[in-house]
VOKEPA-462381 format. One line per field, with one value per residue (C-alpha): residue in three letters; x, y, z. Coordinates in pm, 1 decimal. Each point is the difference from the previous one (the first is absolute). Example, Ala and Ser with C-alpha at 12.3 -4.5 7.8 and 13.67 -1.06 7.14 Angstrom:
BEGIN
residuo <- (Ala:Ser)
east <- (1230.0:137.0)
north <- (-450.0:344.0)
up <- (780.0:-66.0)
REM end
This chain:
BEGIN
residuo <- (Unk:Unk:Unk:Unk:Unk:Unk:Unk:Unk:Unk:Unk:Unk:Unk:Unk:Unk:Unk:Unk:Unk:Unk:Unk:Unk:Unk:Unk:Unk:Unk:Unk:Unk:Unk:Unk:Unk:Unk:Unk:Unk:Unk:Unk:Unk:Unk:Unk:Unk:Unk:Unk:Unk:Unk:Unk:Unk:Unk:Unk:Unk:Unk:Unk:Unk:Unk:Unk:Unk:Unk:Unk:Unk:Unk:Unk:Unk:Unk:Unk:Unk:Unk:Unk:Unk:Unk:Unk:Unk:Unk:Unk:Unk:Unk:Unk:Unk:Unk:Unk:Unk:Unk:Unk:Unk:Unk:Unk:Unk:Unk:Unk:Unk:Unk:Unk:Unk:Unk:Unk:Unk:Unk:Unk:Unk:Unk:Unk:Unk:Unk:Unk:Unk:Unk:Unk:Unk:Unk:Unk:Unk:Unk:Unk:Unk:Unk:Unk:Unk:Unk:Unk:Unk:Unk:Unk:Unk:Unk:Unk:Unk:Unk:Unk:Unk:Unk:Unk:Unk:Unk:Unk:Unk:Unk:Unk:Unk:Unk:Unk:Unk:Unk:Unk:Unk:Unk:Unk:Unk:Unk:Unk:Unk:Unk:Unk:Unk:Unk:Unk:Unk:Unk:Unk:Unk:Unk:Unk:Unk:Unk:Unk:Unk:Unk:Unk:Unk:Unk:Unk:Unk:Unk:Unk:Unk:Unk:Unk:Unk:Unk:Unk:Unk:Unk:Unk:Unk:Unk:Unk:Unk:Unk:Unk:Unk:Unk:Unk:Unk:Unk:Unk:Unk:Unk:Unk:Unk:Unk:Unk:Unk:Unk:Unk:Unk:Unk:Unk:Unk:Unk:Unk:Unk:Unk:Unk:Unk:Unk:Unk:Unk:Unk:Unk:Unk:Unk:Unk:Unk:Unk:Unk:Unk:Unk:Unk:Unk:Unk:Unk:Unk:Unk:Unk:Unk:Unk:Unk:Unk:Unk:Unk:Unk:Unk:Unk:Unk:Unk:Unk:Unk:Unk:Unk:Unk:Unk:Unk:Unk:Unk:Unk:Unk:Unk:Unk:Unk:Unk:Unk:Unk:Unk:Unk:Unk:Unk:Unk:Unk:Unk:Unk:Unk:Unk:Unk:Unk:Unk:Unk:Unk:Unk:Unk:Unk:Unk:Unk:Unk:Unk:Unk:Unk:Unk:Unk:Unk:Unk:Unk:Unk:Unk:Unk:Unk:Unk:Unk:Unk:Unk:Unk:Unk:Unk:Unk:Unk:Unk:Unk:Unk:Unk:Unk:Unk:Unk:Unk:Unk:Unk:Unk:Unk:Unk:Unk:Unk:Unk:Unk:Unk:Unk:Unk:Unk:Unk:Unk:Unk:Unk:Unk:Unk:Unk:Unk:Unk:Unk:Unk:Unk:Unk:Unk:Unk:Unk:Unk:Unk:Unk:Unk:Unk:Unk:Unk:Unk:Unk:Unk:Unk:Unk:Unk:Unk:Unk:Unk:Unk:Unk:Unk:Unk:Unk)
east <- (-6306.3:322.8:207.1:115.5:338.5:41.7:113.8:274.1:-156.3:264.8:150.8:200.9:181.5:-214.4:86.8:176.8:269.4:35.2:92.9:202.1:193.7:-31.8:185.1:287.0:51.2:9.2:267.7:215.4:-1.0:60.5:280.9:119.1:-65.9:270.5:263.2:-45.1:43.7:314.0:150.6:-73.4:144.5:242.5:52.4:-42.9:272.8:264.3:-69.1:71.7:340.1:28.2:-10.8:226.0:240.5:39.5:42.5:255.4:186.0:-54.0:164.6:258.7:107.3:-66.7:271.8:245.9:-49.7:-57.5:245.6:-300.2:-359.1:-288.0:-119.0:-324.7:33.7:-80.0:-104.1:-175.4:-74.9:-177.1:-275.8:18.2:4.9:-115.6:282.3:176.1:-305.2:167.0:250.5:130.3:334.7:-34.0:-315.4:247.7:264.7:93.8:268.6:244.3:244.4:-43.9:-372.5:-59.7:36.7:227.7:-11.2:278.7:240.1:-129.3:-336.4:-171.3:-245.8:-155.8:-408.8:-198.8:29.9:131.6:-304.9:76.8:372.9:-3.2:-239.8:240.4:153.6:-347.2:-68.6:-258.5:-17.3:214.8:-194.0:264.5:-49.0:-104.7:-379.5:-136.2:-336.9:238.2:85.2:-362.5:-83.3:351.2:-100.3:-418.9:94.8:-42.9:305.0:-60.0:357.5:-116.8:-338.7:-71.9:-260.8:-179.3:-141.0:-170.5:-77.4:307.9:-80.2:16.4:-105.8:-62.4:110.2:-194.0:255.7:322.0:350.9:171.7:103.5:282.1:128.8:224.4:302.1:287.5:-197.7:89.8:-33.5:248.8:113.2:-109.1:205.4:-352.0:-280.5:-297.7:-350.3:-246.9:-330.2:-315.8:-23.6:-427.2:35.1:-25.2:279.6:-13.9:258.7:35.7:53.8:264.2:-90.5:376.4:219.6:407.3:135.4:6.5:206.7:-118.9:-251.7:-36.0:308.7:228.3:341.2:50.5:-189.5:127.7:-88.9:70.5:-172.8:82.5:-134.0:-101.3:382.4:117.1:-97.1:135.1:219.8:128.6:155.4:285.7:-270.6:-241.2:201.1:118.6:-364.3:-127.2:291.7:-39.8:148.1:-200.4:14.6:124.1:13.8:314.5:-187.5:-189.3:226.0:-227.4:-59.9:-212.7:-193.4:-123.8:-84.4:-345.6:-12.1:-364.0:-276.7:-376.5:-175.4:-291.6:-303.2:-357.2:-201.0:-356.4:187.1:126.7:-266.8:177.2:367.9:49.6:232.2:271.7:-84.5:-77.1:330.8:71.8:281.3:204.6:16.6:256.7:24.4:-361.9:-174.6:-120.2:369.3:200.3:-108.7:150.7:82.5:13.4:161.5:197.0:-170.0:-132.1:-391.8:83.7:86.1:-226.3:-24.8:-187.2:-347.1:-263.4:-226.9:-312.9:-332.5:-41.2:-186.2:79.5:314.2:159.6:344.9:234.0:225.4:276.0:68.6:61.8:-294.7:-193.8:-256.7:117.1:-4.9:234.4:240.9:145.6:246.3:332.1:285.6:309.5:336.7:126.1:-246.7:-181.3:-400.4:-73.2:-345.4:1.8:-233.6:-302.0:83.4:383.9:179.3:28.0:346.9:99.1:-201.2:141.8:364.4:-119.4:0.7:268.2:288.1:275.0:-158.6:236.2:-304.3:17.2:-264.1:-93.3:-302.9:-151.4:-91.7:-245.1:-91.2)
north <- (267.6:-51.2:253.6:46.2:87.4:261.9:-126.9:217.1:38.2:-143.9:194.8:-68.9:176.4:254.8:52.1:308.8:-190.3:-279.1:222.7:146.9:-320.5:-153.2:310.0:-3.9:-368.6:143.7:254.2:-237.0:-266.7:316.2:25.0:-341.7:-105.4:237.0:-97.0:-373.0:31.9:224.4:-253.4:-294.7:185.3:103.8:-412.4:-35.5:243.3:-167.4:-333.5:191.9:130.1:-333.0:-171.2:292.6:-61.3:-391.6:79.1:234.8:-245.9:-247.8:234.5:53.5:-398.4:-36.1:222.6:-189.5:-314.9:135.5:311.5:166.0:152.7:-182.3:133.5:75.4:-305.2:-8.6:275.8:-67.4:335.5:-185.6:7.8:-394.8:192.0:-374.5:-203.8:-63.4:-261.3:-174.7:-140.5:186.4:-213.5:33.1:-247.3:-230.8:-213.2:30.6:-207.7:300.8:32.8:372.2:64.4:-101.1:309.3:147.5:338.6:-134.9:-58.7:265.3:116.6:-96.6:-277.7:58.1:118.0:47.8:334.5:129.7:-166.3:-376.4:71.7:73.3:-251.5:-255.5:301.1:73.5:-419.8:-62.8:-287.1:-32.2:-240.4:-137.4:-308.6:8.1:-71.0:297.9:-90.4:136.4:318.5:64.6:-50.7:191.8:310.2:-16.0:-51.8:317.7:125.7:181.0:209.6:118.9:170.4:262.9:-65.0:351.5:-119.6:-252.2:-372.3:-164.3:123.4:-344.6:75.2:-284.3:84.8:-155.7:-72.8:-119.2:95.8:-343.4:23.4:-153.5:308.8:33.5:267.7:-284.8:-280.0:-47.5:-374.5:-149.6:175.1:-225.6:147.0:112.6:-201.0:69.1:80.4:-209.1:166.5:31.7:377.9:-16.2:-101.6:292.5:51.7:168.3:205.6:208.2:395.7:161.3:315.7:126.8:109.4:62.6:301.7:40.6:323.3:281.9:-236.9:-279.8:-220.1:289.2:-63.8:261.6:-169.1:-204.7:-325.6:-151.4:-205.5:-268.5:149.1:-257.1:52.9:-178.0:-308.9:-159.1:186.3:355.0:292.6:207.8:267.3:-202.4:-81.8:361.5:104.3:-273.0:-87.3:-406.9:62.9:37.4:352.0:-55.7:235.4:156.4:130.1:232.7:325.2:192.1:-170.2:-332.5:204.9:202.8:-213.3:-201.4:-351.7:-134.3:186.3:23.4:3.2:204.7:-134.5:99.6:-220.0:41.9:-291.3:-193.0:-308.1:-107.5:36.7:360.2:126.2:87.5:-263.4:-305.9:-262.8:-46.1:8.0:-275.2:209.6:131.8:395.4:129.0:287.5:-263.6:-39.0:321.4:348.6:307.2:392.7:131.0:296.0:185.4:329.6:92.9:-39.7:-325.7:-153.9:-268.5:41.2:-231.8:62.9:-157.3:-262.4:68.9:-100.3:61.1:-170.2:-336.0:42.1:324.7:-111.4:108.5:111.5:-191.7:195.4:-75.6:47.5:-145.7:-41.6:168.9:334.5:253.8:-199.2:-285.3:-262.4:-117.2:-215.8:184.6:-161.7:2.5:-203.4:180.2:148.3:358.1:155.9:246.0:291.1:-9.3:418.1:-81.5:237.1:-120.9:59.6:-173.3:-309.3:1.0:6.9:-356.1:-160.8:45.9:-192.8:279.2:302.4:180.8:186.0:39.7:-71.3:-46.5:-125.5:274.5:68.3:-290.6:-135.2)
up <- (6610.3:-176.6:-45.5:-380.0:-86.7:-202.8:-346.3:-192.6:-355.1:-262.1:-218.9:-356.7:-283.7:-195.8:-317.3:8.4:248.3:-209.6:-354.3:259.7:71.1:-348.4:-48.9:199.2:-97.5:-341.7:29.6:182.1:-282.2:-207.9:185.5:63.3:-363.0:-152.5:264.0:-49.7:-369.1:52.4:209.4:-272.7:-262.1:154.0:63.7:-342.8:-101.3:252.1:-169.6:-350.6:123.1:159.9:-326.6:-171.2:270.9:-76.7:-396.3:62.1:205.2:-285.7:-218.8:222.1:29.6:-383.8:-55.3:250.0:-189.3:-364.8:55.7:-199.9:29.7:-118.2:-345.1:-174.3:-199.0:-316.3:-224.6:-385.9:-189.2:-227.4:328.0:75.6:342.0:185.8:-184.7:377.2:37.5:-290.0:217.4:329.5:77.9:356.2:-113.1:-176.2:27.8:-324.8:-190.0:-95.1:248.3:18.1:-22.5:316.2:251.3:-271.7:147.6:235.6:-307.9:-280.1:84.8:-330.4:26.4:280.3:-155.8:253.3:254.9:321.2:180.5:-74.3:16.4:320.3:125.0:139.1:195.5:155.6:73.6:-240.8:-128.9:-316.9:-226.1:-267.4:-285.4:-319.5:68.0:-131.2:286.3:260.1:-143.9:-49.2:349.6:95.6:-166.8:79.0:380.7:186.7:211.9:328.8:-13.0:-369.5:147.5:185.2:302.2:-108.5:-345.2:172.0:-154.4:-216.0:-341.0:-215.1:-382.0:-248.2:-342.0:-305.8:-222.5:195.2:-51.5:18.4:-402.8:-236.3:-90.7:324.7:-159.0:12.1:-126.0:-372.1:-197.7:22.1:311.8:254.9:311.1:190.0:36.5:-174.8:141.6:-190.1:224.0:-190.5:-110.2:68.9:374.2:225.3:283.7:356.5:40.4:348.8:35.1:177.3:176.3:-45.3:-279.4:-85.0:-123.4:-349.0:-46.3:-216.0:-209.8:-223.4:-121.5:192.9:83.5:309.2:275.7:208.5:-104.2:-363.1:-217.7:-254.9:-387.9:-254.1:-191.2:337.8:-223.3:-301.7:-255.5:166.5:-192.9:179.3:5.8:186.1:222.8:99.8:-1.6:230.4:218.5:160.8:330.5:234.1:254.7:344.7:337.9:-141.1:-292.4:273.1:52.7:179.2:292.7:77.5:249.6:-274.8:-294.5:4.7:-138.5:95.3:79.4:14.7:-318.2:-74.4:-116.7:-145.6:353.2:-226.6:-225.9:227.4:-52.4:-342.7:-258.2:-70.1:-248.4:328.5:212.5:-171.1:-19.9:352.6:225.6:-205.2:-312.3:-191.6:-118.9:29.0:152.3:262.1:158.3:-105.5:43.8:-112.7:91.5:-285.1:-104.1:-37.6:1.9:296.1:-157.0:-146.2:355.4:117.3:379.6:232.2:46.6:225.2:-132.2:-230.4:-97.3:-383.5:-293.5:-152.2:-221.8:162.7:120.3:234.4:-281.4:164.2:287.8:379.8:241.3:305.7:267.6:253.9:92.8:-74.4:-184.6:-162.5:161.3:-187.1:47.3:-64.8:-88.4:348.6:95.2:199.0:-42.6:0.1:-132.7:-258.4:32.1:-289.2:-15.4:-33.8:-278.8:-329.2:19.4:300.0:-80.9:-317.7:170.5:167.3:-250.8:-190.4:144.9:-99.0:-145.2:219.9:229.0:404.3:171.9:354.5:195.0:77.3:-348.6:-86.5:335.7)
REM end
């Protein structure tokens, strides 16, 4: 006879043991998950100050060649608040002698914003002619330094009617010194967002931040009055008395993210434009209730705006470019007060660090 050997009966996972490891793989993703997206934001939020840090340093050599800040551009109370499209001069190469980068000489012609001013200081590519096909690509072609990586895709809107009009503010017949846009007012134009926005003082057409802006009596006939209320010259560095270490210039600009797929009333121009809520923000002020401080991000219904404050993605705060150059986060529970005291240029207020980091 043969002897049989003894087979060991085989044995696999009940059920009970495999819940058990399903389990334990679960609360390790759980674990895993949390510090993988930390680490990715926190990415994300080096790239942000990354791009900060560049604009501040385009600020910075501006002002050695221009002995001046970049302004706002160009403000119309009358609400023609896209009239930079018209013509931004850094576009042009227009035939006045002084149009043409004029904030070097006087500060008064140059339309468009802070963004496109400083885009030849940041390398991007400076599109100039009098084609007005290269402007509209220009200003619909998204620029990596302008976003932030935390608000995800590029945010690209297409407005219906497009801006490209005759009524630029200098152009009067037979005042010829500009050219003329002659761009069909029913053809729709791309126009790319900028996730960042310059200091625009107390609010609206104010004259204590510290950048200026060119006002509508900049052109054509001025009165003595007009031109004490809404001074040409541009500010510079010196302007700043209470320290470049402690006045903001650029910063993150809050947004509503539920309306992020289309134009909204703050964010719809993009980063070439002129004066709009899109490219200046504000603190308000001065009371202490009136203050707008920085808050985080939100998700609200369509048409709710960010009411032109500062704000961000990331947590705990909101990342500037100060005068100095440098990029420093500002708490989203900061004091009224103190944030206030940023930025104004020379309300006279001390502060340190330690109060909005």
């Amino acid at each position: 006879m043969t002897a049989q050997i003894p087979q060991t009966p085989r044995r696999g996972f009940t059920l009970v043991e495999l819940l058990v490891v399903i389990g334990v793989i679960g609360v390790l993703v759980g674990l895993i998950l949390p510090a993988v997206q930390h680490a990715r934001e926190a990415a994300r939020r080096v790239g942000c100050g990354n791009n900060l840090k560049q604009m501040g340093l385009a600020v910075q050599n501006y002002h050695v060649a221009a002995d001046a800040l970049p302004t706002l551009g160009f403000y119309s109370p009358e609400g023609k608040l896209y009239t930079p499209y018209f013509m931004p001069t850094n576009f042009m190469t227009s035939q006045h002698p002084r149009a043409f980068r004029a904030i070097v000489t006087d500060g008064r012609h140059e339309l468009a914003g802070w963004a496109r001013q400083l885009a030849p200081y940041l390398e991007l590519t400076d599109q100039k002619g009098k084609q007005v096909e290269a402007v509209a690509a220009a200003v619909g072609t998204p620029r990596k330094v302008y976003q932030c990586p935390s608000r995800g895709s590029p945010r690209v809107y297409t407005l219906p009617r497009n801006p490209f009009e005759r009524s630029h503010p200098v152009y009067t017949p037979p005042d010829r010194r500009w050219p003329v846009f002659l761009y069909p007012k029913d053809r729709p134009v791309a126009v790319a967002q900028t996730d960042y926005a310059a200091n625009g003082g107390m609010g609206p057409a104010d004259v204590s931040g510290p950048l200026s802006y060119l006002h509508r009596h900049h052109y054509g006939a001025v009165t003595n009055l007009d031109l004490a209320l809404f001074p040409a010259r541009p500010k510079s560095l010196r302007d700043v008395h209470d320290g470049l270490a402690y006045t903001l210039l650029i910063g993150e600009k809050l947004i509503n993210r539920a309306g992020t797929n289309g134009p909204q009333a703050d964010d719809a121009f993009g980063y070439a434009a002129s004066y709009t809520d899109g490219t200046v923000r504000f603190c308000g002020g001065p009371m202490a209730a009136t203050v707008l401080t920085p808050q985080p991000d939100f998700w609200g219904p369509a048409g709710v705006t960010a009411g032109g404050r500062f704000g961000g993605p990331h947590t705990g705060g909101t990342l500037f470019a100060f005068a100095d150059g440098g990029v420093r986060m500002v708490s989203h529970t900061v004091a009224p007060g103190v944030f206030f005291a940023l930025c104004m240029p020379a309300d006279g207020r001390a502060v340190i660090e330690d109060d909005f980091e």
